[in-house]
C-alpha positions as CSV (number, residue, x, y, z in Angstrom):
1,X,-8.2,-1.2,-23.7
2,X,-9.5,-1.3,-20.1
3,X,-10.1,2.2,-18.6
4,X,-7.3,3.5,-15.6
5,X,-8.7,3.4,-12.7
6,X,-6.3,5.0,-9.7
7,X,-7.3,3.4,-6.5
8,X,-5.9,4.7,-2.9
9,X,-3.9,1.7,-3.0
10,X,-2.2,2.4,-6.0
11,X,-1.1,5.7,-4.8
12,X,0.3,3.8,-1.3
13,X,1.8,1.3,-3.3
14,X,3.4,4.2,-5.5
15,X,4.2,6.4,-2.6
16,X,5.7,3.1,-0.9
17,X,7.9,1.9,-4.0
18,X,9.3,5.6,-4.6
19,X,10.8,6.4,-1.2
20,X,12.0,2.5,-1.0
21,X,13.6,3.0,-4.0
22,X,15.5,6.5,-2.6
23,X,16.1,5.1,0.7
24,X,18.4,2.3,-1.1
25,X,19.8,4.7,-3.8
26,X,20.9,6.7,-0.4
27,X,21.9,4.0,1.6
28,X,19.7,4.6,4.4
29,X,17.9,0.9,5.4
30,X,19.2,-2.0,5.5
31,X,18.6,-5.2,3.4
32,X,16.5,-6.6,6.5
33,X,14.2,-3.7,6.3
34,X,13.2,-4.0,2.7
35,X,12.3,-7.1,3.4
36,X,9.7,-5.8,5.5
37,X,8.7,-3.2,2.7
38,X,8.1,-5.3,0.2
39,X,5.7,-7.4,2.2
40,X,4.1,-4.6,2.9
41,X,3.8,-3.6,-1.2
42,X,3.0,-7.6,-1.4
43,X,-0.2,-6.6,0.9
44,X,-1.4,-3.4,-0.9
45,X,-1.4,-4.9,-4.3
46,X,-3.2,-8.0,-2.7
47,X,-6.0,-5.8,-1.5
48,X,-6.5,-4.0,-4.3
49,X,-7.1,-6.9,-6.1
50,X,-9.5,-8.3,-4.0
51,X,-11.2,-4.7,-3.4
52,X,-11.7,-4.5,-7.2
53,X,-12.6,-8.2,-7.5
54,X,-15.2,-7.6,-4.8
55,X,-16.7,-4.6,-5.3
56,X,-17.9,-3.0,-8.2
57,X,-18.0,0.3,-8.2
58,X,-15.3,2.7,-8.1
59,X,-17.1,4.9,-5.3
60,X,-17.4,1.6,-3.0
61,X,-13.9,0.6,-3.6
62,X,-12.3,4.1,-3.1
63,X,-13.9,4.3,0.7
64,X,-13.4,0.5,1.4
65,X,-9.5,1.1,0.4
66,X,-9.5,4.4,2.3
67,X,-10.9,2.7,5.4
68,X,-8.2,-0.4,5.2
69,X,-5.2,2.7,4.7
70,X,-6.5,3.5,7.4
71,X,-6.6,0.8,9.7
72,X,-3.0,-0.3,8.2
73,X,-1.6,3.1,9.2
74,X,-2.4,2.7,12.5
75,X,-1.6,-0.7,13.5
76,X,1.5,0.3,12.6
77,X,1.7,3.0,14.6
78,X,0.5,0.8,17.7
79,X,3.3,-1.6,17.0
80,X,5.6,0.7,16.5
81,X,4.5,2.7,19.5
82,X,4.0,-0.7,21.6
């Protein structure tokens, strides 16, 4: 069996799933918004594919997922902001 390896985007994509999930169990967002949510999760999962798939080492892929959280986080913010 494959080692675990936990990935910044794993933890997003866990952190994402858990407060969808309590959002709808407290009737909070709409069905609209999900939508947008699980595109979102669709995204995450994507790029850590491709992160793994493209770079070998666990170091490298840890700081290239930490640098696209980063860059996801804040456009965003800008297009919530704009």
């Amino acid at each position: 069996m494959k080692q675990l390896r936990i990935t910044p985007l794993n933890i997003a994509s866990a952190l994402l799933v858990t407060w969808m999930l309590w959002q709808i169990m407290d009737e909070a967002i709409g069905m609209g918004i999900i939508g947008w949510f699980l595109l979102l999760l669709l995204v995450l999962v994507g790029a850590d594919q491709f992160f793994r798939l493209m770079l070998g080492s666990l170091k490298r892929v840890w700081m290239a997922e930490g640098v696209f959280l980063l860059f996801v986080v804040l456009a965003i913010w800008i297009l919530n902001v704009w």
